[in-house]
Backbone of each chain as ProteinMPNN parsed JSONL, in Angstrom:
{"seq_chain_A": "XXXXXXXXXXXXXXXXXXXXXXXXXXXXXXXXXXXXXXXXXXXXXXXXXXXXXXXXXXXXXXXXXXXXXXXXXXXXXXXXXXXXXXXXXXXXXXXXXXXXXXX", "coords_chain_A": {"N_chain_A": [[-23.856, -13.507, -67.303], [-21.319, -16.089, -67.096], [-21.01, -18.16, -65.834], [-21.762, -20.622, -63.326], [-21.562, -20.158, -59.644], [-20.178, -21.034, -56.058], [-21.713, -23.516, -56.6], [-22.766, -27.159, -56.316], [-21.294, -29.942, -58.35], [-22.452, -32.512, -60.124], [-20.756, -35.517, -60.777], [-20.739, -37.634, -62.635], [-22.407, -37.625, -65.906], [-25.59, -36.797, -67.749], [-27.126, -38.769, -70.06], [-28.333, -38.704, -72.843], [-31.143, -39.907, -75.674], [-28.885, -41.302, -77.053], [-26.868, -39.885, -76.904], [-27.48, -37.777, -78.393], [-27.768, -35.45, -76.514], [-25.909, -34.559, -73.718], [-25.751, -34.466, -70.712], [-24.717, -32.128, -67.496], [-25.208, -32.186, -63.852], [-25.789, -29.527, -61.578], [-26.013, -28.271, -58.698], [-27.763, -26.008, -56.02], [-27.676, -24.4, -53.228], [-29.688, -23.786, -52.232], [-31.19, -25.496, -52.587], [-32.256, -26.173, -55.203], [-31.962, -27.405, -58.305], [-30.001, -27.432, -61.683], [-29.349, -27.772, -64.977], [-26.338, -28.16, -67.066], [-25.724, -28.329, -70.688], [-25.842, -30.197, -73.288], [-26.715, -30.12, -76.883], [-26.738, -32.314, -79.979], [-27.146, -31.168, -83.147], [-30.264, -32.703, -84.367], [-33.557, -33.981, -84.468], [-35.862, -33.736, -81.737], [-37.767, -35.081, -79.066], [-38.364, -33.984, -76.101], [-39.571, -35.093, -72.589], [-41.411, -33.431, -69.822], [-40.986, -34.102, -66.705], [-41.255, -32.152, -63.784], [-42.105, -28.652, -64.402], [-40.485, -26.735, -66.444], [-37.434, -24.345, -67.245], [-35.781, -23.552, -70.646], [-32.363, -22.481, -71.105], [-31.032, -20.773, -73.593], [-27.412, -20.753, -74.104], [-25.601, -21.123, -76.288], [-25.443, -21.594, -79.831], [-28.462, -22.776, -81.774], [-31.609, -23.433, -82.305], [-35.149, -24.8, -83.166], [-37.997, -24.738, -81.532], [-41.419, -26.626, -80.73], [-43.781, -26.325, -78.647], [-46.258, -28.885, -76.731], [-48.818, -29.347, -77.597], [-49.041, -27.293, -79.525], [-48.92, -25.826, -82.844], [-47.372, -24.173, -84.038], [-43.901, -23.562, -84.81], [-41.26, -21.769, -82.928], [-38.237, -20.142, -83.33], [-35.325, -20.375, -81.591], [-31.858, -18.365, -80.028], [-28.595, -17.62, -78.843], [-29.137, -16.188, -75.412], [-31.466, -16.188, -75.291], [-34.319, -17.944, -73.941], [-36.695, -19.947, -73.027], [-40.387, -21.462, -71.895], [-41.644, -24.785, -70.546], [-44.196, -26.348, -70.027], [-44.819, -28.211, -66.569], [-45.117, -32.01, -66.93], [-45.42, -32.255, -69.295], [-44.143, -32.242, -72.794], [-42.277, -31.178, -75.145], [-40.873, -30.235, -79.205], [-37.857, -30.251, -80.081], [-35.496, -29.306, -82.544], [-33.049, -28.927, -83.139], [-30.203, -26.683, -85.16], [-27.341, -25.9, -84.526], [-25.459, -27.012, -82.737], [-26.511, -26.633, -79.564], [-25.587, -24.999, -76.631], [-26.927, -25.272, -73.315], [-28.517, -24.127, -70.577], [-30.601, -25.899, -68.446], [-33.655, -24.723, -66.04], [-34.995, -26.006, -63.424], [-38.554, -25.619, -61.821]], "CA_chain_A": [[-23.069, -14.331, -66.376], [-21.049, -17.445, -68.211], [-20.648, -19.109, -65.001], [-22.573, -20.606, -61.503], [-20.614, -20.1, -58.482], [-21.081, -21.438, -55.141], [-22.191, -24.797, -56.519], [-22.345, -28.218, -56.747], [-21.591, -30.388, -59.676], [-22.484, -34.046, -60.138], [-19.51, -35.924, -61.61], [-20.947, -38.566, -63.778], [-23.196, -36.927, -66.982], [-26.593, -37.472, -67.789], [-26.68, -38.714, -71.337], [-30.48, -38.923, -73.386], [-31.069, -40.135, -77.123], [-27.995, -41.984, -77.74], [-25.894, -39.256, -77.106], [-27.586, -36.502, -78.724], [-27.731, -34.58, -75.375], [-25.426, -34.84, -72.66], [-25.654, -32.854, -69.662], [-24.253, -32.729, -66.018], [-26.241, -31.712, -62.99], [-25.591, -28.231, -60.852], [-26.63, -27.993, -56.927], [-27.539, -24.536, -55.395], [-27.408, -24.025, -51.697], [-31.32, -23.458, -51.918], [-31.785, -27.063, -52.787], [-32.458, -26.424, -56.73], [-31.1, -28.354, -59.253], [-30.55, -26.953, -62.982], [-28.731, -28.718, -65.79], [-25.653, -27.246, -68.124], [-26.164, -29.753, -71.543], [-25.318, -29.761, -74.919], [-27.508, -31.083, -77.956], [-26.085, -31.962, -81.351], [-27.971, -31.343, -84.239], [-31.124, -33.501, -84.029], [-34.474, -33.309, -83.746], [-36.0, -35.098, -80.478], [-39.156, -34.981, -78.053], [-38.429, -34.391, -74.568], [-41.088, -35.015, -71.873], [-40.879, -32.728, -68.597], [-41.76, -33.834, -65.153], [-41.557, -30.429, -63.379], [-42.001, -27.458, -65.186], [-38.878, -26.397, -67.015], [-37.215, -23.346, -68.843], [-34.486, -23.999, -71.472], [-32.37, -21.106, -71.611], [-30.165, -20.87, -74.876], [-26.257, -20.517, -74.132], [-25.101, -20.872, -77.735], [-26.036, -22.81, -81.055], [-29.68, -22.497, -82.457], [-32.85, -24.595, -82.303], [-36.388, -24.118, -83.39], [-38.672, -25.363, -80.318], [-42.446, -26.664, -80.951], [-44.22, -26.867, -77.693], [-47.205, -29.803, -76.786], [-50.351, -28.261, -78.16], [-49.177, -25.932, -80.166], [-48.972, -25.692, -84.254], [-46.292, -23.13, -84.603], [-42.478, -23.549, -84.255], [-40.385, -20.657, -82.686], [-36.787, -20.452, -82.803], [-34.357, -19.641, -80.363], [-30.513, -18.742, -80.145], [-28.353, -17.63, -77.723], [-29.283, -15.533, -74.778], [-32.866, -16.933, -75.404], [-35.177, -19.019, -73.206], [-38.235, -20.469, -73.6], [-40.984, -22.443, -70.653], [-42.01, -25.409, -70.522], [-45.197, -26.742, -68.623], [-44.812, -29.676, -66.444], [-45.674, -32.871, -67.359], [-46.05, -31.985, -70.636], [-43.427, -32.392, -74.022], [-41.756, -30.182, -76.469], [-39.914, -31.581, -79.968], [-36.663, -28.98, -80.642], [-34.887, -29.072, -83.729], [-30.9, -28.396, -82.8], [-29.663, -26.306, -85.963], [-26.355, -25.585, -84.692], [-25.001, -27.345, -81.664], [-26.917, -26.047, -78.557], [-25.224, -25.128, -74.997], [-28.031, -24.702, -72.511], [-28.935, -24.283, -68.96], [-32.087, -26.146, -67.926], [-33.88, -24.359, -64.813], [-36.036, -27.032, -62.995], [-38.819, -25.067, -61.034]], "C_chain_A": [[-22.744, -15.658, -67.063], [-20.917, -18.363, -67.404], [-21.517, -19.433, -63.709], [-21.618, -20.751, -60.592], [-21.395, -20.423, -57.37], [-21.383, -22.419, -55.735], [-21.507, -25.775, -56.135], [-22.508, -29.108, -57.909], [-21.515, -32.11, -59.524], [-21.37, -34.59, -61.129], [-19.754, -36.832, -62.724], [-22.173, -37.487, -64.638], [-24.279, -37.706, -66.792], [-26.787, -37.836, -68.944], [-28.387, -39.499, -71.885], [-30.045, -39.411, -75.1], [-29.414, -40.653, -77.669], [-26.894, -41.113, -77.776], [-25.819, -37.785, -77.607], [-27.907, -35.472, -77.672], [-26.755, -35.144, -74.638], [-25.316, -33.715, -71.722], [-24.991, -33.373, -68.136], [-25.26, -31.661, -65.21], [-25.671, -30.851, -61.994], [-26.403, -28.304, -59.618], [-26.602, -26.969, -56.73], [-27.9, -25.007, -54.296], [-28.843, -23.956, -51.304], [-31.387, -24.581, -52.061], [-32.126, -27.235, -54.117], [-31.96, -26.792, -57.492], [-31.214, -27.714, -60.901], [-29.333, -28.234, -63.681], [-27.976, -28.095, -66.782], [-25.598, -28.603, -68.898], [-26.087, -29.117, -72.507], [-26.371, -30.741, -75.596], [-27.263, -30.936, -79.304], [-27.398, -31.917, -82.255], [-28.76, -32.483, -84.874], [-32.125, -32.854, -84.151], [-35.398, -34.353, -82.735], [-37.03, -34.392, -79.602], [-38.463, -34.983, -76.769], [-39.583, -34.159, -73.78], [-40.436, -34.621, -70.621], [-41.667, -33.177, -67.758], [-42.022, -32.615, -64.6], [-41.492, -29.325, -64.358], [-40.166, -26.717, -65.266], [-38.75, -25.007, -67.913], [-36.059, -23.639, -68.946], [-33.99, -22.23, -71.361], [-31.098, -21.997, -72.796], [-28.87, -20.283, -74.913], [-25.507, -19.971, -75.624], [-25.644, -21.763, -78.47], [-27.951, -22.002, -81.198], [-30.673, -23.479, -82.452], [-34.096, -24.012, -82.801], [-37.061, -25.472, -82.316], [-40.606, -25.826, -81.034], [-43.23, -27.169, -79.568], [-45.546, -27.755, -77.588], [-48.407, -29.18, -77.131], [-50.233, -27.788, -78.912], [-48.79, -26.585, -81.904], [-47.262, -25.099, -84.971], [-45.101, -23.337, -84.244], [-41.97, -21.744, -83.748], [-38.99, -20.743, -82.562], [-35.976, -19.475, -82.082], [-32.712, -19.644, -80.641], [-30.02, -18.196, -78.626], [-28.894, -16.28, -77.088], [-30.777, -15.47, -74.63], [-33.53, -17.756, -74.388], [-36.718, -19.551, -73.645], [-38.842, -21.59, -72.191], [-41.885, -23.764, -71.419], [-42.859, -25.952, -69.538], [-44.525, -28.245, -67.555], [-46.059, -30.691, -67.067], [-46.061, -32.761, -68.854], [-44.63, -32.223, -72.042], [-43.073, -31.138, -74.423], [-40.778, -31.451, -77.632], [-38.882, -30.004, -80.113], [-35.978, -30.171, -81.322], [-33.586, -28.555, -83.084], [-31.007, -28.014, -84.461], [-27.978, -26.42, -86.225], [-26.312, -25.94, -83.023], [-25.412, -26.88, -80.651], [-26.271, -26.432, -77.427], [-26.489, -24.686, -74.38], [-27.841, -25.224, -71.211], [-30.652, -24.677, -68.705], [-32.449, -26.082, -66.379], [-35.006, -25.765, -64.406], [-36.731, -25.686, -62.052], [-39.136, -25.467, -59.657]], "O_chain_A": [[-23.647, -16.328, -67.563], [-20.704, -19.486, -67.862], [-21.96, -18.477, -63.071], [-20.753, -21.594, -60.829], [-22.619, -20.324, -57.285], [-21.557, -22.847, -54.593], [-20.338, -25.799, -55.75], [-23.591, -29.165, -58.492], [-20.66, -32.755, -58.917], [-21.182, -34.041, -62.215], [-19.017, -36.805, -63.709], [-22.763, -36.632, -63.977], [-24.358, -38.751, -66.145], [-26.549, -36.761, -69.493], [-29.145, -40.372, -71.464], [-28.931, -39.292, -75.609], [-28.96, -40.237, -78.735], [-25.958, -41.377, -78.531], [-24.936, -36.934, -77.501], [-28.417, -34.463, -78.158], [-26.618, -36.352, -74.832], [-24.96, -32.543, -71.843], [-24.814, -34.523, -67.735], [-25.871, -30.694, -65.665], [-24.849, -31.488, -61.334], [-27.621, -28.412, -59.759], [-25.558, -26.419, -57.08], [-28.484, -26.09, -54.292], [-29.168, -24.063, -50.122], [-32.038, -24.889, -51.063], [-32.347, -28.402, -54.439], [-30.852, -26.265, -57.398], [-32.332, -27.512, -61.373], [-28.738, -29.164, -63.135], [-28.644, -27.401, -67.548], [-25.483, -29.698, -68.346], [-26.191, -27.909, -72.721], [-26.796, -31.795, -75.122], [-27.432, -29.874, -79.903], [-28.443, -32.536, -82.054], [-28.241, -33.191, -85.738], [-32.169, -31.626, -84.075], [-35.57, -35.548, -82.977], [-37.045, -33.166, -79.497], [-37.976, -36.044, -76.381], [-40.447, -33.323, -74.044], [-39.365, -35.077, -70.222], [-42.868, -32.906, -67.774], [-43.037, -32.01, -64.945], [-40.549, -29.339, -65.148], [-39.232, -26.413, -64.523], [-39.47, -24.61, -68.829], [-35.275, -23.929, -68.042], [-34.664, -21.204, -71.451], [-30.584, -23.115, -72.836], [-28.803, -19.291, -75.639], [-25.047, -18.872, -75.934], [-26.291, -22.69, -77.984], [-28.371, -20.936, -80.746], [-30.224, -24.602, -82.684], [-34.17, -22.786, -82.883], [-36.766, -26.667, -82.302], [-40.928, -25.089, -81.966], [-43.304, -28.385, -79.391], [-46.26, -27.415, -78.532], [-48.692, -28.197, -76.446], [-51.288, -27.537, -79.494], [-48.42, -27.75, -82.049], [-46.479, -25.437, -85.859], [-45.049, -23.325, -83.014], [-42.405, -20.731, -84.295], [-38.533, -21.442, -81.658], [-35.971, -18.246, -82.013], [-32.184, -20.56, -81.272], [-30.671, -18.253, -77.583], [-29.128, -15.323, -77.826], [-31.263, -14.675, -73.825], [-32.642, -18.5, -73.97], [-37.5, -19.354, -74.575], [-38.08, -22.339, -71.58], [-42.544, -23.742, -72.458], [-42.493, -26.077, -68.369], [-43.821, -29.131, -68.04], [-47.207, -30.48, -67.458], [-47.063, -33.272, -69.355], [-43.869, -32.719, -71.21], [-43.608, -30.113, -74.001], [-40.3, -32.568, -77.436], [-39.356, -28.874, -80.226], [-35.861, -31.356, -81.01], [-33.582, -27.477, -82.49], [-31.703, -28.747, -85.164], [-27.372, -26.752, -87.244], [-26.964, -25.313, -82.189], [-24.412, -26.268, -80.275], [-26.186, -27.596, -77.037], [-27.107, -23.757, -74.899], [-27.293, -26.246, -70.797], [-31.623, -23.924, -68.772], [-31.976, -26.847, -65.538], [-35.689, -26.334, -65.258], [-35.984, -24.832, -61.576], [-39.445, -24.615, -58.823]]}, "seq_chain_B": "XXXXXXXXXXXXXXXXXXXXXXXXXXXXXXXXXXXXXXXXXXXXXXXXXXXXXXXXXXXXXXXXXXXXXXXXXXXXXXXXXXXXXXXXXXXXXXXXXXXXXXX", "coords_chain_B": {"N_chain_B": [[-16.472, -39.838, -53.652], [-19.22, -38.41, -55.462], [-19.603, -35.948, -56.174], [-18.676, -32.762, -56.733], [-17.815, -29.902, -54.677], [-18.936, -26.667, -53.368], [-17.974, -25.67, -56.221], [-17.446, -23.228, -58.954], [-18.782, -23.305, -62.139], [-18.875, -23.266, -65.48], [-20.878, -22.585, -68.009], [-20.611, -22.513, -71.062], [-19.815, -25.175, -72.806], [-17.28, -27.264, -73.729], [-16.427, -28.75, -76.893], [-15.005, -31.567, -78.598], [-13.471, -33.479, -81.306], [-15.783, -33.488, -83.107], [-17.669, -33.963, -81.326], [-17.778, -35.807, -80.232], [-16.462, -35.993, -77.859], [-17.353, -34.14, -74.71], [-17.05, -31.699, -72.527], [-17.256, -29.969, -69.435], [-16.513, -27.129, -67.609], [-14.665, -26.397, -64.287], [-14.482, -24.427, -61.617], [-12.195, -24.175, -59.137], [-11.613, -23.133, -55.579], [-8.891, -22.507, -55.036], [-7.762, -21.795, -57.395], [-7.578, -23.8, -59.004], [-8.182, -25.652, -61.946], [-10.541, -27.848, -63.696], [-12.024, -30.754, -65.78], [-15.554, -32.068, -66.321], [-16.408, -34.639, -68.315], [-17.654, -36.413, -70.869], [-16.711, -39.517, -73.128], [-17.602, -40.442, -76.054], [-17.971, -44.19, -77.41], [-14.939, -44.693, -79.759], [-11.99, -43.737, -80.983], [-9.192, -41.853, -80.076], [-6.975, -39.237, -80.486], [-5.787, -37.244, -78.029], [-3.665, -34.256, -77.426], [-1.635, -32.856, -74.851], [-1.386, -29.908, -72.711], [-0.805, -28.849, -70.257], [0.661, -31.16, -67.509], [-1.981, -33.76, -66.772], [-4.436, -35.973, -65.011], [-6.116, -38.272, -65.965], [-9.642, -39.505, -64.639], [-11.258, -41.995, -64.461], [-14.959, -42.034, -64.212], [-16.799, -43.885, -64.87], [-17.65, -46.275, -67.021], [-15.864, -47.799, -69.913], [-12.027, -47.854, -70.951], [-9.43, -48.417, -72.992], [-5.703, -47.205, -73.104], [-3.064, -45.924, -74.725], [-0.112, -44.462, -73.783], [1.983, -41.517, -74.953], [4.831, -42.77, -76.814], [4.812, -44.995, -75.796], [4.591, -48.643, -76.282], [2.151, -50.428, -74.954], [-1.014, -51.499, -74.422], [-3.186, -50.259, -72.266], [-5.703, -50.958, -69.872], [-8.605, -49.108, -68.198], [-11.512, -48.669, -65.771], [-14.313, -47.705, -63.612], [-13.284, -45.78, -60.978], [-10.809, -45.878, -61.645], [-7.373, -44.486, -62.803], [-5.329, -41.995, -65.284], [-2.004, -40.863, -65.448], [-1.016, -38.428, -67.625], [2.18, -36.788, -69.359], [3.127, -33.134, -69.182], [2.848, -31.628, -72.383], [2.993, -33.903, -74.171], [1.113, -36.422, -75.34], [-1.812, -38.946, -75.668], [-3.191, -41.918, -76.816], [-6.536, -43.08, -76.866], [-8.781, -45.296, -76.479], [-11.976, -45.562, -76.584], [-13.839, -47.74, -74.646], [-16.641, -48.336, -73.547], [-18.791, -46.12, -73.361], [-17.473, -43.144, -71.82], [-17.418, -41.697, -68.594], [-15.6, -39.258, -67.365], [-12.921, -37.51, -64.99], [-11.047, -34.321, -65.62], [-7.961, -33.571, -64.291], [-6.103, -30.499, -63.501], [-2.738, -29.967, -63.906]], "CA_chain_B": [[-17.364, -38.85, -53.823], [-19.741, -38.246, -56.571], [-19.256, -34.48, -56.176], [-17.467, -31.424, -56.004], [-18.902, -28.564, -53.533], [-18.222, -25.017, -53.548], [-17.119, -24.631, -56.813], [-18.242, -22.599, -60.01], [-19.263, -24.24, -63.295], [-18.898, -22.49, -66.665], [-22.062, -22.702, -68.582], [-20.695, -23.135, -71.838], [-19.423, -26.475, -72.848], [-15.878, -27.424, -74.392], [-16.772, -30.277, -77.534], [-13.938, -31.694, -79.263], [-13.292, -34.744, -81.821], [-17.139, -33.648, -83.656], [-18.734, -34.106, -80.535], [-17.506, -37.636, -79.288], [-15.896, -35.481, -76.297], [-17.898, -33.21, -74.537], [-16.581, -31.624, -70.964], [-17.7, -28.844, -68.768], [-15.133, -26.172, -66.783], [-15.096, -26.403, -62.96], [-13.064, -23.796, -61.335], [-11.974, -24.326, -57.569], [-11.4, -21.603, -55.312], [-7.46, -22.496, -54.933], [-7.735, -21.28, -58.824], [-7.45, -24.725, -60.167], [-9.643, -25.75, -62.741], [-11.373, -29.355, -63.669], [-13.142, -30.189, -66.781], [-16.462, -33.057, -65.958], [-16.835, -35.049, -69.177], [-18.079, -37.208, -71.593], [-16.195, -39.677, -74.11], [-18.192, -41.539, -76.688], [-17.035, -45.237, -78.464], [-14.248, -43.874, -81.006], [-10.403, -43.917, -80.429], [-9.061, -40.714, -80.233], [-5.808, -38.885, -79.676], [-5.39, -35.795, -77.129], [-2.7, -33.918, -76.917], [-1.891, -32.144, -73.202], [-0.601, -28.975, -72.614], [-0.463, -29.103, -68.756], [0.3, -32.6, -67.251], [-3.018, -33.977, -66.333], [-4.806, -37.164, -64.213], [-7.738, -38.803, -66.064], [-9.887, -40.324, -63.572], [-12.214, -42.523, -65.004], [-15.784, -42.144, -63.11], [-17.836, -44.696, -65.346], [-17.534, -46.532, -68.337], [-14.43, -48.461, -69.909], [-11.218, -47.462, -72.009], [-7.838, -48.482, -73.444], [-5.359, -46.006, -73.862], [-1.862, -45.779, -74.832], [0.918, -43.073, -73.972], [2.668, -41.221, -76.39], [6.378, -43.399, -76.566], [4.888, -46.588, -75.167], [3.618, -49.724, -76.737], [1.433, -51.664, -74.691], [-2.429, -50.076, -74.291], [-3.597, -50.269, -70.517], [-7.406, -50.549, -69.346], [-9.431, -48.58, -67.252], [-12.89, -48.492, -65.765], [-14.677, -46.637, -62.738], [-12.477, -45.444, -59.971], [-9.285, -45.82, -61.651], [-6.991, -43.33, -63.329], [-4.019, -42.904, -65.45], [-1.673, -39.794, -65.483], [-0.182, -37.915, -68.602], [2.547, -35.721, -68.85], [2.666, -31.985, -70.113], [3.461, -31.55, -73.803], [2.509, -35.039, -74.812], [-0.237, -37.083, -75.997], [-2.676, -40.299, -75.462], [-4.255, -42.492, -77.464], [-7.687, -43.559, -76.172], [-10.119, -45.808, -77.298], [-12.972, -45.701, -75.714], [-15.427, -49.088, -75.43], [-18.11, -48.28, -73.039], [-19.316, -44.349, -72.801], [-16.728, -42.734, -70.523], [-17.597, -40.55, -67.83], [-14.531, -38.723, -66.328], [-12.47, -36.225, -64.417], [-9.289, -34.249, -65.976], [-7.381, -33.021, -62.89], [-4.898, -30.391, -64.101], [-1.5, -30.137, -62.391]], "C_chain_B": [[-17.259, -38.577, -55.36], [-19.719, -36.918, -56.948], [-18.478, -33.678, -55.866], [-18.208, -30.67, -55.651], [-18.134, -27.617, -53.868], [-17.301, -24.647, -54.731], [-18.299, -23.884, -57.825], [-17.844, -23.738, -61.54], [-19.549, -23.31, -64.593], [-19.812, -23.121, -67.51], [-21.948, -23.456, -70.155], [-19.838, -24.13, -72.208], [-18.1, -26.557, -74.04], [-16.286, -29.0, -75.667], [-15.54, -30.121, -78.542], [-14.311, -33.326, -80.255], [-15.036, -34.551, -82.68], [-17.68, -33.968, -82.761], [-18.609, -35.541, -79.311], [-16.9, -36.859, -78.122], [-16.771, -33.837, -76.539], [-17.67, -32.671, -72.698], [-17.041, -30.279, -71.031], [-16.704, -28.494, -67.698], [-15.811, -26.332, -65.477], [-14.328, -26.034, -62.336], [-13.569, -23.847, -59.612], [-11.352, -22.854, -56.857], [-10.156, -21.332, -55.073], [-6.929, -21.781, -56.186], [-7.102, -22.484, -59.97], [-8.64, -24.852, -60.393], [-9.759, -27.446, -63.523], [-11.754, -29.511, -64.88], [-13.893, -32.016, -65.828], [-16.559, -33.259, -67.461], [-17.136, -36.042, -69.57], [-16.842, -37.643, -72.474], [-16.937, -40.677, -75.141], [-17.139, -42.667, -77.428], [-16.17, -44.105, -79.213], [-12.699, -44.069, -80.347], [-9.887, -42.577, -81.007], [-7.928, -40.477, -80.049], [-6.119, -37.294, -79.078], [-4.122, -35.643, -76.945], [-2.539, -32.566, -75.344], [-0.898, -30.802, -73.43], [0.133, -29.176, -71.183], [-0.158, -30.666, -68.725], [-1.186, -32.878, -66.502], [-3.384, -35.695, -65.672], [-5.84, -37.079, -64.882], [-8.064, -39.487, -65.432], [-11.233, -40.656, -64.444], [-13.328, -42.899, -63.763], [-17.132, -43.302, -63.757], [-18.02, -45.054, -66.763], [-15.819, -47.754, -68.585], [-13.598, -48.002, -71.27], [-9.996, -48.378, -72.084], [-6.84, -47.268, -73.488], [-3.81, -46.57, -73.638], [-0.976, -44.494, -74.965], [1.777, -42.617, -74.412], [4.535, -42.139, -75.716], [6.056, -44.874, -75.709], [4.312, -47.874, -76.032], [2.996, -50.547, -76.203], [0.024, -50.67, -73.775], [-3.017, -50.84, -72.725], [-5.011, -50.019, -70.313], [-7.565, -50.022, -68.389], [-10.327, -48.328, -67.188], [-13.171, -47.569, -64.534], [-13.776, -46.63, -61.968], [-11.338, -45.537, -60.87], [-8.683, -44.53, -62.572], [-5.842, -43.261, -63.821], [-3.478, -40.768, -65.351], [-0.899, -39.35, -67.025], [0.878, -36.866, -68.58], [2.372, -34.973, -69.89], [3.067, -32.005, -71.161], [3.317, -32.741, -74.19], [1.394, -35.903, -75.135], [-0.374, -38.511, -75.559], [-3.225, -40.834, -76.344], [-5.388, -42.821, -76.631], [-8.951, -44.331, -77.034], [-10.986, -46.501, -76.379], [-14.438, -47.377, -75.771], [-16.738, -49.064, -74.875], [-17.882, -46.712, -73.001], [-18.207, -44.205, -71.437], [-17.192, -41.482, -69.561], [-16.253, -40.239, -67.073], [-14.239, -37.812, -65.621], [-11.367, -35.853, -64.911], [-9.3, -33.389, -65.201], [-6.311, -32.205, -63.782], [-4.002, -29.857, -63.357], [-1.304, -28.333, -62.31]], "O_chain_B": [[-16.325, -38.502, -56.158], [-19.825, -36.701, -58.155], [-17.676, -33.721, -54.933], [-19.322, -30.589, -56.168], [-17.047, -27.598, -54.444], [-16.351, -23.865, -54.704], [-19.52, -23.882, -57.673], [-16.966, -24.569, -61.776], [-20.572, -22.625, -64.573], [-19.557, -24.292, -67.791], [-22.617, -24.407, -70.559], [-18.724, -23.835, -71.774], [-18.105, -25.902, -75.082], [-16.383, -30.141, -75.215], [-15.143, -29.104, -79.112], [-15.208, -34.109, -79.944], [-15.558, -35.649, -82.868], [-18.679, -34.557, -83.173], [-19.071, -35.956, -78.248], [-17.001, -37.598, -77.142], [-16.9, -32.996, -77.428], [-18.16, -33.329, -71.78], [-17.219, -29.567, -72.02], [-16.142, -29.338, -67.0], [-17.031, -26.402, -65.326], [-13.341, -26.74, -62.125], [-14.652, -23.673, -59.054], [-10.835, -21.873, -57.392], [-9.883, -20.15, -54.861], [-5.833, -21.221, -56.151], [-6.532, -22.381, -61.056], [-9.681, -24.556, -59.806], [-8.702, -28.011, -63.803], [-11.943, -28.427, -65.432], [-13.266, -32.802, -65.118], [-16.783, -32.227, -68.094], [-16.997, -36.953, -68.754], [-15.978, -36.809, -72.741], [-16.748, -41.868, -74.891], [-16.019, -42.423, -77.875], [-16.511, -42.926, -79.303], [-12.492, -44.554, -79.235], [-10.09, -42.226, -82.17], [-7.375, -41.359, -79.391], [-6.628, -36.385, -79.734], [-3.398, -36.506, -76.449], [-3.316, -31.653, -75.064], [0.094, -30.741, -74.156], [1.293, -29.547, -71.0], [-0.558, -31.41, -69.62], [-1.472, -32.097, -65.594], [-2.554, -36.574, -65.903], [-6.61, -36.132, -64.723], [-7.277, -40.402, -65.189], [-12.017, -39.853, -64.95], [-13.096, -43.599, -62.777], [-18.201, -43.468, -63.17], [-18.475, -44.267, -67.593], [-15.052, -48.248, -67.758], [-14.132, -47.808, -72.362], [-9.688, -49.051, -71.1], [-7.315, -46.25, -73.993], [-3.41, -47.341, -72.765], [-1.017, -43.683, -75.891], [2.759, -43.358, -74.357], [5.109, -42.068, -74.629], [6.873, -45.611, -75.156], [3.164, -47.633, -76.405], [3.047, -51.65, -76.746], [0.024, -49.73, -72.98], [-3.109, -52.045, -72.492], [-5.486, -48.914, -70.574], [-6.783, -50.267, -67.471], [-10.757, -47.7, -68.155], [-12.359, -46.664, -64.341], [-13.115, -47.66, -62.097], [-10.623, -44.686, -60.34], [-9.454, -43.673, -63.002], [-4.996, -44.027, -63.359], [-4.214, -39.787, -65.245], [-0.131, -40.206, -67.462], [0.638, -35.937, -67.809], [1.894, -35.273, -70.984], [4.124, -32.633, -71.097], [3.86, -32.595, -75.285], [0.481, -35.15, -74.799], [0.566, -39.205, -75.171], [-4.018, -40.069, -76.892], [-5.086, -42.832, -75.438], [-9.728, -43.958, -77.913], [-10.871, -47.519, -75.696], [-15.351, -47.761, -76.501], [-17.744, -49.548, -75.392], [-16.826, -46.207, -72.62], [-18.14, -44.898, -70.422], [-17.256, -40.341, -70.018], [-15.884, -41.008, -66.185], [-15.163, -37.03, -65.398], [-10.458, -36.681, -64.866], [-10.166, -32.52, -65.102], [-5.664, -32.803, -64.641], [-4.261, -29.314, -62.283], [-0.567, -27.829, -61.462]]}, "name": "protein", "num_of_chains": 2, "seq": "XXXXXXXXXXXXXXXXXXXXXXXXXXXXXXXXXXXXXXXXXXXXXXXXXXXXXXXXXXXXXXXXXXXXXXXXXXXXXXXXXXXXXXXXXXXXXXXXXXXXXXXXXXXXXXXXXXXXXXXXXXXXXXXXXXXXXXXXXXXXXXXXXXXXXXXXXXXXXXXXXXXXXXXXXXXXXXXXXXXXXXXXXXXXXXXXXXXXXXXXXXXXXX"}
């Protein structure tokens, strides 16, 4: 599915690291909020309030989650979870589109 | 209003100019379609296929329209129109958040 239907979309962007993300914010009818966002080729820490999964539209990243040792990388049609309250650092390779689910 | 309701939102993201413009598709159920974007600092030219309305939702620009000489500001709420088959200059000075309306 390349598209959400039925929503709502917030009109102003949300814009992180100077630019190296920008995303806008999606309303569902349930009350959930996700995020369609782009990230240029970077590599950058984000810290999650609620538990989050990235999914991977297009472009490439390698993810390293808080605790952990090992990188994994992701491309498209990919996801990956994130705890709340907790970090990840991703590596952008190649321009990432993504949908971030809030739970 | 900060939003649009009931429409659909195409996941993956339109980036132009290396990234300094970054907009997201927003199709209405009349079967027009929207983009929500970003413009970073930089002075750019676009050229239009359709005629279009930029509505500036946050931030500040200059821009000049193709065959005119004298460059015109705009910040939140306001908006300028282009017509089809011609071009804008734009130079952007604060982060633009906008709307392109297309006719």
């Amino acid at each position: 599915m390349s598209q959400f239907d039925n929503v709502s979309v917030i009109k102003k962007s949300n814009i992180y690291f100077d630019g190296k993300c920008v995303s806008h914010s999606v309303l569902f009818a349930d009350g959930t909020r996700k995020t369609v966002g782009v990230i240029f080729p970077s590599t950058l820490v984000f810290n999650t309030g609620a538990p989050e999964i990235m999914e991977v539209i297009a472009g490439k990243c390698r993810v390293k989650l808080a605790g952990q040792d090992n990188w994994q990388e992701y491309g498209a049609g990919q996801s990956f979870e994130v705890a709340g309250n907790s970090s990840f650092t991703i590596e952008t390779i190649d321009t990432l589109d993504y949908v971030c689910h809030f739970a």
